[in-house]
C-alpha positions in Angstrom: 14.0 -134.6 19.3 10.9 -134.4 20.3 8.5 -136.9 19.3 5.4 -136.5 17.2 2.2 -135.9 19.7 -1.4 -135.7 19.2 -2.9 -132.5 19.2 -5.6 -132.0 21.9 -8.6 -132.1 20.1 -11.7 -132.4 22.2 -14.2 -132.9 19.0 -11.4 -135.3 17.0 -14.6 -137.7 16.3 -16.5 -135.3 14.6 -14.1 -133.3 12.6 -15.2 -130.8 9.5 -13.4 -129.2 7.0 -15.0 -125.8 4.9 -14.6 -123.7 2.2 -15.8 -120.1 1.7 -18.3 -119.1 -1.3 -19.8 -116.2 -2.5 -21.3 -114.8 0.4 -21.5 -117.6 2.5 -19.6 -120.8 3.7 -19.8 -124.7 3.4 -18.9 -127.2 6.1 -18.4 -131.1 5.2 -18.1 -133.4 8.3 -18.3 -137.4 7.5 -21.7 -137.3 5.9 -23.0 -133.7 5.6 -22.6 -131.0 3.7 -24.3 -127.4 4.8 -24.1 -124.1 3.0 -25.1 -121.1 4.9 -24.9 -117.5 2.5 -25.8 -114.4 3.8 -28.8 -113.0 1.1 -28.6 -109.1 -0.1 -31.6 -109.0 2.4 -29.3 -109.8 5.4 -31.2 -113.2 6.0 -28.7 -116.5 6.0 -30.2 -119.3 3.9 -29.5 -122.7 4.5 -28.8 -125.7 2.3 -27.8 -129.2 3.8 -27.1 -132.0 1.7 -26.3 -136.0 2.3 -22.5 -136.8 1.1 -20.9 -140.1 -0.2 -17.7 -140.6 -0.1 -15.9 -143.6 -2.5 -13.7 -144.0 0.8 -16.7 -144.9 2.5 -17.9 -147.4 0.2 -14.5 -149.3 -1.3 -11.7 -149.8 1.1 -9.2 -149.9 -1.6 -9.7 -145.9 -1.4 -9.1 -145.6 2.2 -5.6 -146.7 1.4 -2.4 -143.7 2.0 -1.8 -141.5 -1.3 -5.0 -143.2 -2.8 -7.3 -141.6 -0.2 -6.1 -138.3 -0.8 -6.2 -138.1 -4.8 -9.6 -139.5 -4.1 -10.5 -136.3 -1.8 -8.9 -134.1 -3.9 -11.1 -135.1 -6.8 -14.4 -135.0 -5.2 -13.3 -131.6 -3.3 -12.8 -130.0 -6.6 -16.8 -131.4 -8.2 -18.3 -130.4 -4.4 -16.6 -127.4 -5.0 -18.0 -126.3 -8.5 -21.3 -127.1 -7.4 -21.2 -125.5 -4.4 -20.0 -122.2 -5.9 -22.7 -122.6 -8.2 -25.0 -123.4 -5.2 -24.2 -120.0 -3.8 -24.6 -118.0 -6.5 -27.9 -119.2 -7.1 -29.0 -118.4 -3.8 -27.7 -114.8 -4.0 -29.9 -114.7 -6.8 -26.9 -113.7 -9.1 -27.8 -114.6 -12.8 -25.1 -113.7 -15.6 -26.6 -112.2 -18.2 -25.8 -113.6 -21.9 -23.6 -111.2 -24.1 -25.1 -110.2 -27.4 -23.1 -113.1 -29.1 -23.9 -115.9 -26.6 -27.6 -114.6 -27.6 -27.0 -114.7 -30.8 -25.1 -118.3 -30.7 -28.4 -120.0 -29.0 -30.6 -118.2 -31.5 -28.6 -119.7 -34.2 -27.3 -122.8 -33.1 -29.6 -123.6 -29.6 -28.7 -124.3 -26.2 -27.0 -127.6 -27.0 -24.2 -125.5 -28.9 -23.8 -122.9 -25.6 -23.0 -125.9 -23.2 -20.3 -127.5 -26.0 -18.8 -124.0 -25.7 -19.2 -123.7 -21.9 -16.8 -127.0 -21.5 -14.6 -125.6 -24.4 -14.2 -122.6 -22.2 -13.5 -125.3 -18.8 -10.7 -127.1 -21.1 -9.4 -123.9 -21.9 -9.4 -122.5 -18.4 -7.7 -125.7 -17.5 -4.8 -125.2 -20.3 -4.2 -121.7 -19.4 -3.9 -122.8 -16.0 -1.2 -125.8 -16.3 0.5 -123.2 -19.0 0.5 -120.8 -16.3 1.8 -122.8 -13.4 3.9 -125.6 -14.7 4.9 -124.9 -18.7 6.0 -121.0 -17.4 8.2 -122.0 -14.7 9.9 -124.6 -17.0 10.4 -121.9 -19.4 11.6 -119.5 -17.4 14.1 -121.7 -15.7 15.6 -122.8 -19.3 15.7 -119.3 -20.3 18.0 -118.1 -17.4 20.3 -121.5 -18.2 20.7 -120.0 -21.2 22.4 -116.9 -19.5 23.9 -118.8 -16.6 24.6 -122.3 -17.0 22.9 -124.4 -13.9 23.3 -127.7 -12.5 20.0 -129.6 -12.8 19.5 -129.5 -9.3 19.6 -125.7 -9.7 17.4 -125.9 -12.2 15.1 -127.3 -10.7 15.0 -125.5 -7.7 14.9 -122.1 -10.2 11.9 -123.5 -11.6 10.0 -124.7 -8.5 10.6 -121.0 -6.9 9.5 -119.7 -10.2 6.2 -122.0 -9.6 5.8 -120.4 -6.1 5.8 -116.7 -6.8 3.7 -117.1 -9.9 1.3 -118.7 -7.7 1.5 -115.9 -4.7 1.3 -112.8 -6.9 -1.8 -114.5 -8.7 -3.5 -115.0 -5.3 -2.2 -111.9 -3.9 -3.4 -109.9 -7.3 -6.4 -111.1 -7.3 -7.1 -109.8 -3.7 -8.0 -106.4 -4.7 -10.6 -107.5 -5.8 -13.9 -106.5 -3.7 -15.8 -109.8 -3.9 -12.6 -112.2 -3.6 -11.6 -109.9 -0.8 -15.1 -110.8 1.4 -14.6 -114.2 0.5 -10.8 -114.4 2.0 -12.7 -112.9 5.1 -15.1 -116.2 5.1 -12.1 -117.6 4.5 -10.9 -116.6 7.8 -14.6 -117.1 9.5 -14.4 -121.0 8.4 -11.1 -121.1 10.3 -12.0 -119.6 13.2 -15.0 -121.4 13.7 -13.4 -124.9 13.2 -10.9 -123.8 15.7 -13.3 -123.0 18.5 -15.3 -126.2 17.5 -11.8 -128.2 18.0 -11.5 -126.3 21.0 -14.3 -127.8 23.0 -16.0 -124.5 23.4 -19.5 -122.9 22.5 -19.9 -121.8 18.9 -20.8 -118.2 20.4 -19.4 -114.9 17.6 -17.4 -113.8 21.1 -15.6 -117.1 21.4 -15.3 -117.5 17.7 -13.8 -114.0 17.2 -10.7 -115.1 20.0 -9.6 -118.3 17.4 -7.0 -117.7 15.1 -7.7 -117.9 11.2 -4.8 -119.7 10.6 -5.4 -123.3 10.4 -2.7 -126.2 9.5 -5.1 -128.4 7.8 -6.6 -125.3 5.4 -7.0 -126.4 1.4 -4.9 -123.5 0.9 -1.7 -124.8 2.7 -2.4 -128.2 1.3 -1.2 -126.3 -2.0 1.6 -124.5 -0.3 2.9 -127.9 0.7 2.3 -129.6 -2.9 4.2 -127.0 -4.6 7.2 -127.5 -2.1 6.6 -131.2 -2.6 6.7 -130.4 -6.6 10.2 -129.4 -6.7 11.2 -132.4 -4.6 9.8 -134.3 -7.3 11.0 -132.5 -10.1 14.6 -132.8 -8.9 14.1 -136.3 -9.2 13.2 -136.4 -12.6 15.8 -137.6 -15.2 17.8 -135.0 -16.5 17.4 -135.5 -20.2 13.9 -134.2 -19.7 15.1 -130.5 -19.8 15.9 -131.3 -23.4 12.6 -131.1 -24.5 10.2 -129.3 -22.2 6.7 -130.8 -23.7 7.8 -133.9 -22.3 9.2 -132.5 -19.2 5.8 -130.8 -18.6 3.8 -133.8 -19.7 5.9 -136.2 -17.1 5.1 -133.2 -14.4 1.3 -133.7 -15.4 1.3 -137.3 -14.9 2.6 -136.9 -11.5 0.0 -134.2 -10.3 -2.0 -137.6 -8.5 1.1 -138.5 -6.7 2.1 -135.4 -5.1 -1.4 -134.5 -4.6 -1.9 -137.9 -2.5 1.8 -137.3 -0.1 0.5 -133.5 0.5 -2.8 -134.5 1.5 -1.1 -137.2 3.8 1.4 -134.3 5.1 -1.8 -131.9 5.6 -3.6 -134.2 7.3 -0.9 -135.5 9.5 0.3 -132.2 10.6 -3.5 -131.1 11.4 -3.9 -134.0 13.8 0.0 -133.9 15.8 2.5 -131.1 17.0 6.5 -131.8 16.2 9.1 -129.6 15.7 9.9 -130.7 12.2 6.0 -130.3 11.0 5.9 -126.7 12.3 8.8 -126.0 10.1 7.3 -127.8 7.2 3.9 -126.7 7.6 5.4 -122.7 8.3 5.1 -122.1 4.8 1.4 -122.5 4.1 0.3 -120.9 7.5 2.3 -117.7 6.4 0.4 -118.2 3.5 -3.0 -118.1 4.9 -1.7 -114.2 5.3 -3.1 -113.8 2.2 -5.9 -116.1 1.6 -7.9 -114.9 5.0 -8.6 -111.9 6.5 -10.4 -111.4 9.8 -14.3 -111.5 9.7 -16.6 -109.1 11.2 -19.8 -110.3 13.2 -21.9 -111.2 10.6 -19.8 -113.1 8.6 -18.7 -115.1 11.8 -22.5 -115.9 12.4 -22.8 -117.2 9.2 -19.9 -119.8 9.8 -21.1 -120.5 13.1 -24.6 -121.6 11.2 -23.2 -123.3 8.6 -21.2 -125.6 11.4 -23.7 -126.4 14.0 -26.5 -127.6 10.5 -23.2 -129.9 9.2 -23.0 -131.5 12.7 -26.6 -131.9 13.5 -25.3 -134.4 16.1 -23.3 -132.5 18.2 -25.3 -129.6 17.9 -29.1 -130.6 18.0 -32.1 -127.9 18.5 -30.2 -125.2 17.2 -32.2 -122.2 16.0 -33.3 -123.3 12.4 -32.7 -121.0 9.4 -34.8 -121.2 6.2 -33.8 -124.0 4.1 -32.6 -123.1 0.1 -33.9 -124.9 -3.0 -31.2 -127.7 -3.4 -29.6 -127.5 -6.2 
């Protein structure tokens, strides 16, 4: 068999990772963060911000499976923020509903932002209800009909888990705005590619990349959910007996499968092996759905985005007009 090889990777010391937003992009390398979102006017604005990671301040969170709940975790807050960040700069501004007006009339603003995290904890319930207490459910209702092994079971219910997950994000694709943003989905990929590549962040050579990248967020949850039924087949079988604790015991977990899938993602961004292109297949089919190709102007906006979070490697660029941080 062929052994694991490093992936050529002229740039390896100066890698970045992305995520698409509302109009726009961020890229994160080591220590910067840089949002570039294209304005209703057609001008791209700007933000850069400093980053700290606890992996670069404790060593005890630069250790395997700890380093990658770590990430995880501040992903997810850089995330919220950033979304937020884009937003802003769009110059999008939700306007209140007649009750929320008359809630802060009543009650003030202090009572809105107990009901905005009610509406987060909420969001989180419906989400774990959706993606883990369902699949259970599910499973247990067709061992009613047709008695399963708990093996079986299991695997029922992690397949369950899986096309849940891909009609949501494939639903949710019709959308118009979630629809542009799986096509700056696709820019961040491409650009990261042709930056790996060695070559000049040019729309032309940006445009030849593929958008289908093995170390993309998005295949990071393809491979936890395969991970997930791993796990779940190793769980004693006397949890199927009452699903609340089942589902509570598959909670608890979430931190360890997070950690090995961000160990698998990362691994299988950084080497080429037989056995990691089978495992990783999954998520880069995946990507199908969660990227589309970008046109010009969304490409320029990635390629803007990556040169401002590697000032470094790409110094004297032409300078865009910075946003209002945050």
């Amino acid at each position: 068999m062929k052994k694991f090889e490093k992936r050529n990777c002229p740039t390896a010391s100066s890698r970045v990772g992305g995520q698409a937003v509302l109009e726009g992009i961020m890229m994160k390398s080591k220590s910067t963060c840089a949002t570039a979102v294209r304005c209703p006017d057609g001008e791209i604005k700007l933000d850069k911000r400093e980053v700290k990671s606890l992996k670069d301040k404790y060593k005890f969170f630069k250790i395997p499976i700890i380093r990658g709940i770590v990430g995880f975790v501040e992903s997810l807050t850089l995330s919220m923020s950033i979304l937020t960040l884009s937003a802003e700069i769009q110059g999008i501004e939700e306007e209140p509903t007649k009750f929320e007006k008359w809630l802060e009339k009543k009650f003030g603003k202090s009572l809105m932002g107990v009901a905005a995290v009610i509406g987060g904890v909420l969001g989180v319930f419906l989400a774990l209800g959706l993606f883990f207490y369902l699949p259970m459910l599910l499973s247990k209702l067709i061992n009613y009909v047709f008695e399963m092994p708990t093996l079986v079971k299991s695997i029922v219910e992690g397949v369950a888990k899986i096309a849940i997950f891909l009609v949501y994000v494939w639903a949710v694709a019709f959308m118009p705005d979630i629809r542009r943003t799986y096509e700056y989905h696709g820019a961040e990929h491409k650009s990261i590619f042709c930056h790996e590549a060695g070559l000049p962040l040019t729309v032309e050579n940006v445009k030849k990349q593929s958008r289908f990248h093995p170390r993309c967020g998005t295949s990071m949850m393809f491979v936890m959910l395969l991970l997930s039924i791993v796990v779940s087949a190793c769980l004693p079988a006397s949890l199927w007996d009452t699903l609340f604790l089942r589902f509570l015991t598959k909670v608890a977990i979430i931190p360890l499968i997070v950690g090995i899938g961000y160990e698998i993602t990362i691994f299988s961004g950084t080497h080429d092996n037989f056995v990691l292109r089978i495992l990783t297949a999954p998520g880069l089919w995946f990507q199908r759905i969660t990227t589309r190709e970008p046109d010009d102007k969304e490409i320029e906006v990635a390629i803007v985005a990556l040169k401002a979070a590697l000032p470094d490697e790409y110094p004297d660029e032409e300078k865009t007009e910075d946003a209002e941080n945050a």
